[in-house]
PDB file with one MODEL, atoms N, CA, C and O in Angstrom:
MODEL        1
ATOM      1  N   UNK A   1     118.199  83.447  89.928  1.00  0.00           N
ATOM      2  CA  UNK A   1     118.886  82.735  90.965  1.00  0.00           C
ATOM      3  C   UNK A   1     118.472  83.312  92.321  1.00  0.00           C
ATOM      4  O   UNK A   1     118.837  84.472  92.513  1.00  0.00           O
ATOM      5  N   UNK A   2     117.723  82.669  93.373  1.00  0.00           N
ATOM      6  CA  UNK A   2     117.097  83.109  94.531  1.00  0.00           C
ATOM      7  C   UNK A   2     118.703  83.387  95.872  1.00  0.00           C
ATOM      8  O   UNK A   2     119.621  82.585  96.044  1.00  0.00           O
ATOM      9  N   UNK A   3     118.591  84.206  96.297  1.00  0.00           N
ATOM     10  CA  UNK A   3     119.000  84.613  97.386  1.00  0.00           C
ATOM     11  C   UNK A   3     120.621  85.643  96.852  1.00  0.00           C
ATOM     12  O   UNK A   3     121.547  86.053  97.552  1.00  0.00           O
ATOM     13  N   UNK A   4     120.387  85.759  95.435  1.00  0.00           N
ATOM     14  CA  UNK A   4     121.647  86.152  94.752  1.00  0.00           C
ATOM     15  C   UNK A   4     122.452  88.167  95.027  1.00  0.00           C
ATOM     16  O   UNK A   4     123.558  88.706  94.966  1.00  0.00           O
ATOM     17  N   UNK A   5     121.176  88.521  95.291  1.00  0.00           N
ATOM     18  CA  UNK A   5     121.207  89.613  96.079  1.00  0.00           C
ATOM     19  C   UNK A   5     120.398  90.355  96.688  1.00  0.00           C
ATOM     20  O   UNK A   5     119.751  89.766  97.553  1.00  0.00           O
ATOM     21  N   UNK A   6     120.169  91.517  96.554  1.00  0.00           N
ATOM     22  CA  UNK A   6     119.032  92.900  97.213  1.00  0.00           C
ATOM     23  C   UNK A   6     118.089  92.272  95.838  1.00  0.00           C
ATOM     24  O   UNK A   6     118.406  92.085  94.664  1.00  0.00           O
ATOM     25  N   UNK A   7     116.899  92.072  96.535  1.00  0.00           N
ATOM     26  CA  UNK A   7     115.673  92.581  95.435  1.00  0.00           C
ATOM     27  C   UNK A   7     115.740  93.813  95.318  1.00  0.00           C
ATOM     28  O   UNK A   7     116.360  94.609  96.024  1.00  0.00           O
ATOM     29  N   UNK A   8     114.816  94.084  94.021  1.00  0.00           N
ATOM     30  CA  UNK A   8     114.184  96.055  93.692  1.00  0.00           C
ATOM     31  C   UNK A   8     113.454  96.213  94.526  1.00  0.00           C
ATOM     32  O   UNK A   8     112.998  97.355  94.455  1.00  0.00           O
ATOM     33  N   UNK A   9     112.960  95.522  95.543  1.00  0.00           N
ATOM     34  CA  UNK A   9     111.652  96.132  96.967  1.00  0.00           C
ATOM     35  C   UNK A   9     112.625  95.993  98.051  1.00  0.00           C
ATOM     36  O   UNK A   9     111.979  95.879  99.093  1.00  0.00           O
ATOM     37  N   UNK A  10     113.665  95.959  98.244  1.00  0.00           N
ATOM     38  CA  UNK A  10     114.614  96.174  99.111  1.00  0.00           C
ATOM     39  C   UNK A  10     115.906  97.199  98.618  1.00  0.00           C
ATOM     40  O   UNK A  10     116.693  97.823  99.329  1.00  0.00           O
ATOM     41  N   UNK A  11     115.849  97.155  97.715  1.00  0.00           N
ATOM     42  CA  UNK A  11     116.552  98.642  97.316  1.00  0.00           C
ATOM     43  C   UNK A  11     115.702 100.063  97.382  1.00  0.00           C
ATOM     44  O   UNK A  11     115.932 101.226  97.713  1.00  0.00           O
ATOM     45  N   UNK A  12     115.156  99.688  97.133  1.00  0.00           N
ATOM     46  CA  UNK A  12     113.727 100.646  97.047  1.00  0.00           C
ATOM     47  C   UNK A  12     113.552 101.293  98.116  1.00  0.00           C
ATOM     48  O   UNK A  12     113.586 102.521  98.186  1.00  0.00           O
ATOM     49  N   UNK A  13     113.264 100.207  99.442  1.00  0.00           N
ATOM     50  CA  UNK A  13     113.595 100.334 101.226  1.00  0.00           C
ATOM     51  C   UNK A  13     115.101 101.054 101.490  1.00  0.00           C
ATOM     52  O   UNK A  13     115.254 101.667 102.547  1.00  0.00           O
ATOM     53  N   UNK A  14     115.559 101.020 101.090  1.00  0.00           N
ATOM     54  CA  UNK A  14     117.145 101.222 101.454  1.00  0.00           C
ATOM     55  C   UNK A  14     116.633 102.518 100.805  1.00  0.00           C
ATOM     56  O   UNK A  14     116.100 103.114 101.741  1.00  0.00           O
ATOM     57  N   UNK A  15     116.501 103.338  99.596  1.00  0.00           N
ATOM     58  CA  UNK A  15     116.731 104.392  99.014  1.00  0.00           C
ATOM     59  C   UNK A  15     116.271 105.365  99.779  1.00  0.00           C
ATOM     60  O   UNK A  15     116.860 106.387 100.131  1.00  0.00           O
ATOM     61  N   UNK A  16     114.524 104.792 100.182  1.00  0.00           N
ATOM     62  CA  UNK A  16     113.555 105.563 100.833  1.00  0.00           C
ATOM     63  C   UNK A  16     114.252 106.037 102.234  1.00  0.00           C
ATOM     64  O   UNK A  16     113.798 107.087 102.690  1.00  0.00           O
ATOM     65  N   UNK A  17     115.228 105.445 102.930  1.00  0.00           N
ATOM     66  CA  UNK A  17     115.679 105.290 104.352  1.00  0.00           C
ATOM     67  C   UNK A  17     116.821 106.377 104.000  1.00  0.00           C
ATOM     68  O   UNK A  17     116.979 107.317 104.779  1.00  0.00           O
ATOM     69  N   UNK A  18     117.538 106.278 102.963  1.00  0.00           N
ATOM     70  CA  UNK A  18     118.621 107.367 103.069  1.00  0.00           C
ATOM     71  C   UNK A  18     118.009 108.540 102.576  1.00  0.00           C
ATOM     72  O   UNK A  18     118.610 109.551 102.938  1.00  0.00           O
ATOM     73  N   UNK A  19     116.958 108.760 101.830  1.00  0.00           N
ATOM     74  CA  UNK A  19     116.140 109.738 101.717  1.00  0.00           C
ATOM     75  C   UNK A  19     115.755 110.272 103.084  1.00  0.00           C
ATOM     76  O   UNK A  19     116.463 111.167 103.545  1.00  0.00           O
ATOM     77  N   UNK A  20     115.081 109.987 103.544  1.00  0.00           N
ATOM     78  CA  UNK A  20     114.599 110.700 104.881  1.00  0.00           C
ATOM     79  C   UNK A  20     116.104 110.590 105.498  1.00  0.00           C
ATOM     80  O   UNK A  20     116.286 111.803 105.604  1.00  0.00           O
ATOM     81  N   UNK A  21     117.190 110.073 105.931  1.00  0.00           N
ATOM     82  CA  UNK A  21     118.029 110.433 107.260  1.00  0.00           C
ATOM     83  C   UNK A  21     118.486 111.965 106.223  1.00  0.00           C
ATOM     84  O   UNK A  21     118.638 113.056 106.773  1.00  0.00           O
ATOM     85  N   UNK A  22     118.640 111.791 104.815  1.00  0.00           N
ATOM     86  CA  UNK A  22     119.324 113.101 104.376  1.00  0.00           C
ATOM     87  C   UNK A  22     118.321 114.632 105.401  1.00  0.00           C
ATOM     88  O   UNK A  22     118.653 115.529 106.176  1.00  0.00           O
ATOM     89  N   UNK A  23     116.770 114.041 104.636  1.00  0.00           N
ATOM     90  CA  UNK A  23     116.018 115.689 105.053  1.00  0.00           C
ATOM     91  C   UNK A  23     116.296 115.449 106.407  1.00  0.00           C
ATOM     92  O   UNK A  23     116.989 116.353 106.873  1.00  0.00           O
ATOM     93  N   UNK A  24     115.989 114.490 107.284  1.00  0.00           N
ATOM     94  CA  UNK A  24     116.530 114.745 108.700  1.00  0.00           C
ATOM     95  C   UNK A  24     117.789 115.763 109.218  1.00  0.00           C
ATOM     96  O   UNK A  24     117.844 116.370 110.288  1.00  0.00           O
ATOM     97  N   UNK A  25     118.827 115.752 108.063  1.00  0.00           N
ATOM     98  CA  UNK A  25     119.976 115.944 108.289  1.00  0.00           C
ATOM     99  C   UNK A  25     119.908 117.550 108.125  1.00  0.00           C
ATOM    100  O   UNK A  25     120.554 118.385 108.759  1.00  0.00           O
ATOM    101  N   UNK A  26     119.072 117.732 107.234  1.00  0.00           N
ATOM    102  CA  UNK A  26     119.014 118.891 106.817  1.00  0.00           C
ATOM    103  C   UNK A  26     118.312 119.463 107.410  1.00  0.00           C
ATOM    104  O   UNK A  26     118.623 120.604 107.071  1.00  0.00           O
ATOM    105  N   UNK A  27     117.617 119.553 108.024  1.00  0.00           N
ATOM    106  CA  UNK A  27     116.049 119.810 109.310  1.00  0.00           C
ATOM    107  C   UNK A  27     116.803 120.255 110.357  1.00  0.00           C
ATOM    108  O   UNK A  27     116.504 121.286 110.959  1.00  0.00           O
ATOM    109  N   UNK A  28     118.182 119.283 110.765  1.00  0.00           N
ATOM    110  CA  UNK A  28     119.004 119.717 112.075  1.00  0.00           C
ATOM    111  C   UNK A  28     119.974 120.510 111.827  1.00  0.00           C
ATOM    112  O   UNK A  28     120.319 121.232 112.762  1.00  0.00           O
ATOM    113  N   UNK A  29     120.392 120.579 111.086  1.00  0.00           N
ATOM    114  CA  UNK A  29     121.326 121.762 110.323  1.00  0.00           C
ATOM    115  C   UNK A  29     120.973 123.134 110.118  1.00  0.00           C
ATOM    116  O   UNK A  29     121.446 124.183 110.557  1.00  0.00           O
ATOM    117  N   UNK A  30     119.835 122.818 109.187  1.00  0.00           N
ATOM    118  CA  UNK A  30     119.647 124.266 108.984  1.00  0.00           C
ATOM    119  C   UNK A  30     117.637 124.514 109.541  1.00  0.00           C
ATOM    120  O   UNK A  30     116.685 125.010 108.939  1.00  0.00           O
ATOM    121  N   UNK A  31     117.752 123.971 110.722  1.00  0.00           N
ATOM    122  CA  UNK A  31     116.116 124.361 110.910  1.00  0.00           C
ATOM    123  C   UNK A  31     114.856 124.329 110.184  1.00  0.00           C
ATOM    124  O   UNK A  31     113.817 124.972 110.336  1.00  0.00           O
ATOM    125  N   UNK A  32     115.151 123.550 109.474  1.00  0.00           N
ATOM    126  CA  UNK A  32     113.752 123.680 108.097  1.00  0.00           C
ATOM    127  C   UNK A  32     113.657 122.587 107.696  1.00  0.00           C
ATOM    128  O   UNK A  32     114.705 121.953 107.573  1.00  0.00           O
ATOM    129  N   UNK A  33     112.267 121.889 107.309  1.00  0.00           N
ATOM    130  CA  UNK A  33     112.635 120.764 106.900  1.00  0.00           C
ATOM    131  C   UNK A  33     111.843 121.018 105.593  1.00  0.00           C
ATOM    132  O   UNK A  33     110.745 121.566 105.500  1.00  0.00           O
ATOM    133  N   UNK A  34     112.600 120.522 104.622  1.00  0.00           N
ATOM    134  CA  UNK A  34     113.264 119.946 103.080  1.00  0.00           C
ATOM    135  C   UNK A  34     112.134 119.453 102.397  1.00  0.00           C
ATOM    136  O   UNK A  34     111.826 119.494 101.206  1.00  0.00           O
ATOM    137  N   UNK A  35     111.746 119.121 103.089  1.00  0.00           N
ATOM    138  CA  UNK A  35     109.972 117.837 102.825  1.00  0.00           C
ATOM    139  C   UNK A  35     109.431 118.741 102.821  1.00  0.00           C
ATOM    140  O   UNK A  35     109.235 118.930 101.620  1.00  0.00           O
ATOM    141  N   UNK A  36     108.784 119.910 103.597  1.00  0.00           N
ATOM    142  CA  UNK A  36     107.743 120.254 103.073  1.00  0.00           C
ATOM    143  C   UNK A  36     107.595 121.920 102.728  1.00  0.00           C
ATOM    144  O   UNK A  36     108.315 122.877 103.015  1.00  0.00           O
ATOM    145  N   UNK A  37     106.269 121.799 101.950  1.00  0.00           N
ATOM    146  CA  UNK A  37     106.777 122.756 100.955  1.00  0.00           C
ATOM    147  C   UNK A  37     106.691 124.126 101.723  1.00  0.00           C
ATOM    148  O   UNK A  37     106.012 124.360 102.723  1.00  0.00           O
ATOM    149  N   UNK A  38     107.613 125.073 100.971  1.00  0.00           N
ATOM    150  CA  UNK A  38     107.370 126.500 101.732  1.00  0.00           C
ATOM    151  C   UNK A  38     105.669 127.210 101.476  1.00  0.00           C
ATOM    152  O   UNK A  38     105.147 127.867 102.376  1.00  0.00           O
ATOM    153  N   UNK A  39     105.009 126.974 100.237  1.00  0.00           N
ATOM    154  CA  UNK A  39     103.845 127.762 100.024  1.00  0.00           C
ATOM    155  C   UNK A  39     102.743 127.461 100.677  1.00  0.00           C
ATOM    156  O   UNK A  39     102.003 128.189 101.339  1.00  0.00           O
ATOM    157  N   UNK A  40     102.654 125.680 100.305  1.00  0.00           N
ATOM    158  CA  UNK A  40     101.222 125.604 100.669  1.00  0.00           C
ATOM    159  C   UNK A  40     101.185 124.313 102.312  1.00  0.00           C
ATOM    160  O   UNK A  40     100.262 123.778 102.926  1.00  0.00           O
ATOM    161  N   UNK A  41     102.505 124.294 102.435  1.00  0.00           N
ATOM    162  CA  UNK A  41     102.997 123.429 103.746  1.00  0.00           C
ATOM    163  C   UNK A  41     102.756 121.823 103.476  1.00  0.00           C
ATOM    164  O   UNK A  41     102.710 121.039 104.424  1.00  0.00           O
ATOM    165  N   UNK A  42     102.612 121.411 102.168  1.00  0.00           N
ATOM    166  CA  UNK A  42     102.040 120.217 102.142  1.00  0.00           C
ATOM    167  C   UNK A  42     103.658 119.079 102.024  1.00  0.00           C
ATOM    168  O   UNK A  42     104.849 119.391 102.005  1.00  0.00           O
ATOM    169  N   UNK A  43     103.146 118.085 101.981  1.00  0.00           N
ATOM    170  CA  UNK A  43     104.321 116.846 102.418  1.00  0.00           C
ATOM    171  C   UNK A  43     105.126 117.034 100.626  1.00  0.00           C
ATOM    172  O   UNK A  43     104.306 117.131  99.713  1.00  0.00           O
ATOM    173  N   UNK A  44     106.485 117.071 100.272  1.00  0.00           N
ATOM    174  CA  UNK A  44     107.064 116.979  99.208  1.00  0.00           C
ATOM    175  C   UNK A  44     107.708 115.255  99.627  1.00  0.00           C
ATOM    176  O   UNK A  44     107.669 114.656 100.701  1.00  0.00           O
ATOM    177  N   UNK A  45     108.290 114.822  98.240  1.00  0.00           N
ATOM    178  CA  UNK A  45     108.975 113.959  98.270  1.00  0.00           C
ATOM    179  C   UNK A  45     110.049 114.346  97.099  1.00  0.00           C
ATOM    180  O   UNK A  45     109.880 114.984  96.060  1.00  0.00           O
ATOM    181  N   UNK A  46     111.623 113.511  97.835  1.00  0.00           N
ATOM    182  CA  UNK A  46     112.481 113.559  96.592  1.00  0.00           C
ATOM    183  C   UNK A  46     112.635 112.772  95.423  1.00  0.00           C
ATOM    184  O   UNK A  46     112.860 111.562  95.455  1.00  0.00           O
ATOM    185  N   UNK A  47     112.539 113.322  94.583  1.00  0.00           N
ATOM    186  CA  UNK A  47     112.565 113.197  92.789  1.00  0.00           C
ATOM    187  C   UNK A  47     114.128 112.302  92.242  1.00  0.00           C
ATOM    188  O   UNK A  47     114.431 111.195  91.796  1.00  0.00           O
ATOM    189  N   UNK A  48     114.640 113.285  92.528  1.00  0.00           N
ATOM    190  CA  UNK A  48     116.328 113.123  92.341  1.00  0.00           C
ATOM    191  C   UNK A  48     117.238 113.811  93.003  1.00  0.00           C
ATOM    192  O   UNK A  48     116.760 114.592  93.826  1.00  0.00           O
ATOM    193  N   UNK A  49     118.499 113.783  92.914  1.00  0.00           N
ATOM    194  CA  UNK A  49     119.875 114.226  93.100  1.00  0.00           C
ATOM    195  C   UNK A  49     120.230 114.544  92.322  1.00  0.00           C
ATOM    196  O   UNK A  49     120.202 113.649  91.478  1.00  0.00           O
ATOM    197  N   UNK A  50     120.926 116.038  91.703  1.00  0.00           N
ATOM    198  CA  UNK A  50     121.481 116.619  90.837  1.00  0.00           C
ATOM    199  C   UNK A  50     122.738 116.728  91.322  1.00  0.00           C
ATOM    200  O   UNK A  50     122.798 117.461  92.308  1.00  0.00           O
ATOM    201  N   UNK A  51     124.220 116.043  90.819  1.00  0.00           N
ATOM    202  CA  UNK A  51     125.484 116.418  90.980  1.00  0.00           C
ATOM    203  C   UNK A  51     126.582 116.226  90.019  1.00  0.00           C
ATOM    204  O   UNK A  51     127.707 115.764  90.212  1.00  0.00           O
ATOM    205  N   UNK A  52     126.073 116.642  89.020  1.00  0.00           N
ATOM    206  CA  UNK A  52     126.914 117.163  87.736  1.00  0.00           C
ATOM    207  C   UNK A  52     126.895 118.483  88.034  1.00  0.00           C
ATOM    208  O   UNK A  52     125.946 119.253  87.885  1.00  0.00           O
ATOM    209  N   UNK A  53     128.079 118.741  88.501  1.00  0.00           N
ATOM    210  CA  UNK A  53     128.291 120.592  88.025  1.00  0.00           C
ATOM    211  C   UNK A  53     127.951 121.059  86.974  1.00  0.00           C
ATOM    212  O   UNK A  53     127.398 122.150  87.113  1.00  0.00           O
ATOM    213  N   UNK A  54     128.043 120.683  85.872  1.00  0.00           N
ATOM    214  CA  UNK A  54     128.059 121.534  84.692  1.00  0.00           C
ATOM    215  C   UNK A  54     126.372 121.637  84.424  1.00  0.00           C
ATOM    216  O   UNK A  54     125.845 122.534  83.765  1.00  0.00           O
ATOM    217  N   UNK A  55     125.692 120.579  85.046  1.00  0.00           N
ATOM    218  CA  UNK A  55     124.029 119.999  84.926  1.00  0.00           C
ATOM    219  C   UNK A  55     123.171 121.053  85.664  1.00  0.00           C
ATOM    220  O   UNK A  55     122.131 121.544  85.226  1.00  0.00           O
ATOM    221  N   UNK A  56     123.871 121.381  87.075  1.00  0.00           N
ATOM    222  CA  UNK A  56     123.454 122.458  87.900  1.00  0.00           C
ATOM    223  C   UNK A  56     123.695 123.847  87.232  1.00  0.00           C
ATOM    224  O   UNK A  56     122.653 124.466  87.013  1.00  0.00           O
ATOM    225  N   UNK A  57     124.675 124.369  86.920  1.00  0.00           N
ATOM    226  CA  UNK A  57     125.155 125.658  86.174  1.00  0.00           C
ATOM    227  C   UNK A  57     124.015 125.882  85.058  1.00  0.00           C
ATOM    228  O   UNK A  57     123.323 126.897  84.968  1.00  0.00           O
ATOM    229  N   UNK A  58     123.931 124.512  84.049  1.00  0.00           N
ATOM    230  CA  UNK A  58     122.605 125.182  83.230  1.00  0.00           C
ATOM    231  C   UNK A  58     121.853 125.385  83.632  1.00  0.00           C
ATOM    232  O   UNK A  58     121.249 126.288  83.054  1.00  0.00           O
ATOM    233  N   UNK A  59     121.144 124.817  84.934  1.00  0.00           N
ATOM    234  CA  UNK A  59     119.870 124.739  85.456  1.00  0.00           C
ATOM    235  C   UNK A  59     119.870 125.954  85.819  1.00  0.00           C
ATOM    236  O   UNK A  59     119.026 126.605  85.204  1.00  0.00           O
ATOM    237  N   UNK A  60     120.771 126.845  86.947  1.00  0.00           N
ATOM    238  CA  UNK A  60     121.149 127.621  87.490  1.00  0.00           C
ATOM    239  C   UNK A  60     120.534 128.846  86.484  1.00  0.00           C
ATOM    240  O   UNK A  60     119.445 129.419  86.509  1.00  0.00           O
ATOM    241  N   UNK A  61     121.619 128.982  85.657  1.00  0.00           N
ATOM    242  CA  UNK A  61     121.798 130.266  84.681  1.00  0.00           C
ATOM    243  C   UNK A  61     120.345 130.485  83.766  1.00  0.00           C
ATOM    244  O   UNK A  61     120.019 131.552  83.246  1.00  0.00           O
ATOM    245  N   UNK A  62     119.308 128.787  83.686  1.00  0.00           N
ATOM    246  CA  UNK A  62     118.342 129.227  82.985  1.00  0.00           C
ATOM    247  C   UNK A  62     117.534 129.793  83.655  1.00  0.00           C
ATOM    248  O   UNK A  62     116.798 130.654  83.173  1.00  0.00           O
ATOM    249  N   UNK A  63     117.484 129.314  85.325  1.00  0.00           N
ATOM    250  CA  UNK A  63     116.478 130.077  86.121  1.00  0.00           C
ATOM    251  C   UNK A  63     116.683 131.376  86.339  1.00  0.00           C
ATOM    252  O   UNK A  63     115.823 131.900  87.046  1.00  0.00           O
ATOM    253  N   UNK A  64     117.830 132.294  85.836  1.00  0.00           N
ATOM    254  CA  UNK A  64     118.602 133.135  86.656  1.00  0.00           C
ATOM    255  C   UNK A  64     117.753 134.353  85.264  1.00  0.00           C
ATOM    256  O   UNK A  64     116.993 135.317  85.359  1.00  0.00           O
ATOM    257  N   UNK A  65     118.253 133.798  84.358  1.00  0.00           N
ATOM    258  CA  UNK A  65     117.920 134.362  82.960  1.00  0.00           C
ATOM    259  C   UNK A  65     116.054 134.870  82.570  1.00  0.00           C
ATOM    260  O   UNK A  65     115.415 135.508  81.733  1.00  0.00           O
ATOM    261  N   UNK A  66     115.804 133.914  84.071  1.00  0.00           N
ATOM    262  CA  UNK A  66     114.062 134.013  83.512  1.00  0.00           C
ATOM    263  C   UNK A  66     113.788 135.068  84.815  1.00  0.00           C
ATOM    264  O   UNK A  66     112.714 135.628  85.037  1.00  0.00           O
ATOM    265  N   UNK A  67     114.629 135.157  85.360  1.00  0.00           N
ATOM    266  CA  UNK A  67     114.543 136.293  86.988  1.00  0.00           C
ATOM    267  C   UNK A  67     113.758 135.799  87.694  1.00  0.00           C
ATOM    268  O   UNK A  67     112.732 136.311  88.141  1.00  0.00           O
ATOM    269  N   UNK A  68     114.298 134.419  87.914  1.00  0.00           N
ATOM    270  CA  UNK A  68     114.102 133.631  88.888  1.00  0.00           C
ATOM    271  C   UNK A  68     114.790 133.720  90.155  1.00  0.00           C
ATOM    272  O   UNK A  68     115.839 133.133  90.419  1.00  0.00           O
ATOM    273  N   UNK A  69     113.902 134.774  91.214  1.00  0.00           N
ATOM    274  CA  UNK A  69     114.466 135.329  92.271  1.00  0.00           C
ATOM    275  C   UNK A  69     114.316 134.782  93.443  1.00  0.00           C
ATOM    276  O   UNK A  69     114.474 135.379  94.507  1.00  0.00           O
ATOM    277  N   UNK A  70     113.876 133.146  93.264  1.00  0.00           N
ATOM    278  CA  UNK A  70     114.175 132.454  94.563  1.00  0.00           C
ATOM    279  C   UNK A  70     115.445 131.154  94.340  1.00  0.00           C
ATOM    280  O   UNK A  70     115.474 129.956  94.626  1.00  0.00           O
ATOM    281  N   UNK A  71     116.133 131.823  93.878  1.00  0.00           N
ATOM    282  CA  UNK A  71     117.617 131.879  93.562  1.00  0.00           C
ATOM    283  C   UNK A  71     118.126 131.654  94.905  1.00  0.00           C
ATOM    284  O   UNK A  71     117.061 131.856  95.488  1.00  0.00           O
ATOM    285  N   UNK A  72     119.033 131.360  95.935  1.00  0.00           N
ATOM    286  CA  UNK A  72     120.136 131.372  96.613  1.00  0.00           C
ATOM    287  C   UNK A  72     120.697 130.288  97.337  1.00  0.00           C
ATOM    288  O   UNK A  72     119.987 129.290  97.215  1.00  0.00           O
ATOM    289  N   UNK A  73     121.703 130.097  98.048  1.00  0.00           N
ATOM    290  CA  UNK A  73     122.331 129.194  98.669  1.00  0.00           C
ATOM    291  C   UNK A  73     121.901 128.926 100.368  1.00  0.00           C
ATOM    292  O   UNK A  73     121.853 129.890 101.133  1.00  0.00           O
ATOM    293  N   UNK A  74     121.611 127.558 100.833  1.00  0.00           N
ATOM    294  CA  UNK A  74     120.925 127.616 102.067  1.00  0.00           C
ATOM    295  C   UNK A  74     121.439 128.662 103.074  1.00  0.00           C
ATOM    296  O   UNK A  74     122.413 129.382 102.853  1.00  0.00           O
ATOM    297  N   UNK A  75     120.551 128.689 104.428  1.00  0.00           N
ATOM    298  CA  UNK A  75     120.762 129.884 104.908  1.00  0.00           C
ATOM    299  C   UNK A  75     122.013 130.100 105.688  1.00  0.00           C
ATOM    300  O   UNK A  75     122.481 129.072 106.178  1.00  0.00           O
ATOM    301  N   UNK A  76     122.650 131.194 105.910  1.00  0.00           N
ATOM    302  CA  UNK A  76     124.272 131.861 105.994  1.00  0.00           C
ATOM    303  C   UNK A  76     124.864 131.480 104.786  1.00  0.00           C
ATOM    304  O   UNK A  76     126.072 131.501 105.024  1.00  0.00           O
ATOM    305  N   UNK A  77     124.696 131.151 103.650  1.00  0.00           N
ATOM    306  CA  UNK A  77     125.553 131.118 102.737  1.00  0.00           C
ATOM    307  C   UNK A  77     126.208 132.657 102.506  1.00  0.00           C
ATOM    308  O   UNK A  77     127.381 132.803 102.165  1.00  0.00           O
ATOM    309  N   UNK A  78     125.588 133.414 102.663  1.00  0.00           N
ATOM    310  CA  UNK A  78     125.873 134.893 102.249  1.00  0.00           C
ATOM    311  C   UNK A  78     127.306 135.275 102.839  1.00  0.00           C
ATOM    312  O   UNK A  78     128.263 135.799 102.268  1.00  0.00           O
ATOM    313  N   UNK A  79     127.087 134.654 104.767  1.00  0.00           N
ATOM    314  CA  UNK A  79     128.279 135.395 105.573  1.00  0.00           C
ATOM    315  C   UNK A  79     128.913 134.205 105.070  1.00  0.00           C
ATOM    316  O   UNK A  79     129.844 135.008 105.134  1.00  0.00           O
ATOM    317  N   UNK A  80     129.371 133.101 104.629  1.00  0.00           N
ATOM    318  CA  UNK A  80     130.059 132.423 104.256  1.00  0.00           C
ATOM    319  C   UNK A  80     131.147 132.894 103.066  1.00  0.00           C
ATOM    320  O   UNK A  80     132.377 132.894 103.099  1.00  0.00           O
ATOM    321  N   UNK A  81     130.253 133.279 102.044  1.00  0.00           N
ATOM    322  CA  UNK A  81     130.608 133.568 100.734  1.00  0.00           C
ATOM    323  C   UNK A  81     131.660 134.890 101.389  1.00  0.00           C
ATOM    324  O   UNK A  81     132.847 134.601 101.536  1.00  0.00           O
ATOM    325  N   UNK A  82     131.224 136.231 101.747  1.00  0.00           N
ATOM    326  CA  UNK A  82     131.602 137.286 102.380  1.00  0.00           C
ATOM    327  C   UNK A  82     132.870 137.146 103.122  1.00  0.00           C
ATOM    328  O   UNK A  82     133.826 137.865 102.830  1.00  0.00           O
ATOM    329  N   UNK A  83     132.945 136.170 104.166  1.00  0.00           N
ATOM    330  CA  UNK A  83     133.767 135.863 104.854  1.00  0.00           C
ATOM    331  C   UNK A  83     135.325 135.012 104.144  1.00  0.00           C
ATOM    332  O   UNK A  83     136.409 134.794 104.686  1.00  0.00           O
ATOM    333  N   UNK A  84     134.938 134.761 103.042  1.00  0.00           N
ATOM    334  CA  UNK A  84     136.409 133.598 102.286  1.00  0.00           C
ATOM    335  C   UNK A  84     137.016 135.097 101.272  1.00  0.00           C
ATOM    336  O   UNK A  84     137.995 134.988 100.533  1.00  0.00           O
TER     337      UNK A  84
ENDMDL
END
């Protein structure tokens, strides 16, 4: 049925658009931008959104377990944590 809603190439547009205002968001926040990578400086793109707690915690604890030491919470999380 034509005009019945969003096509998938206009959702698609829409996804891509809240994708970038997020790293934007995050670029002005915390000075860094999200997109690209720390090693080799090249352009990243986002994959997914992880927000199952319990989904993150495994993820968490398996990286933690392998001494996976680029481990932590964006930056001042520390005086945050410290401070409550």
């Amino acid at each position: 049925m034509a005009g019945s809603g969003p096509t998938e190439q206009d959702q698609s547009s829409d996804s891509r658009a809240l994708r970038r205002r997020w790293a934007e968001m995050i670029k002005r926040v915390y000075e860094v931008d999200p997109l690209v990578c720390p090693r080799c400086h090249g352009e990243m793109r986002i994959i997914a959104f992880i927000v199952d707690e319990a989904v993150i915690d495994k993820i968490l604890s398996h990286l933690a377990a392998k001494g996976d030491h680029r481990l932590r919470g964006p930056p001042g999380w520390a005086d945050l944590e410290a401070a409550s």
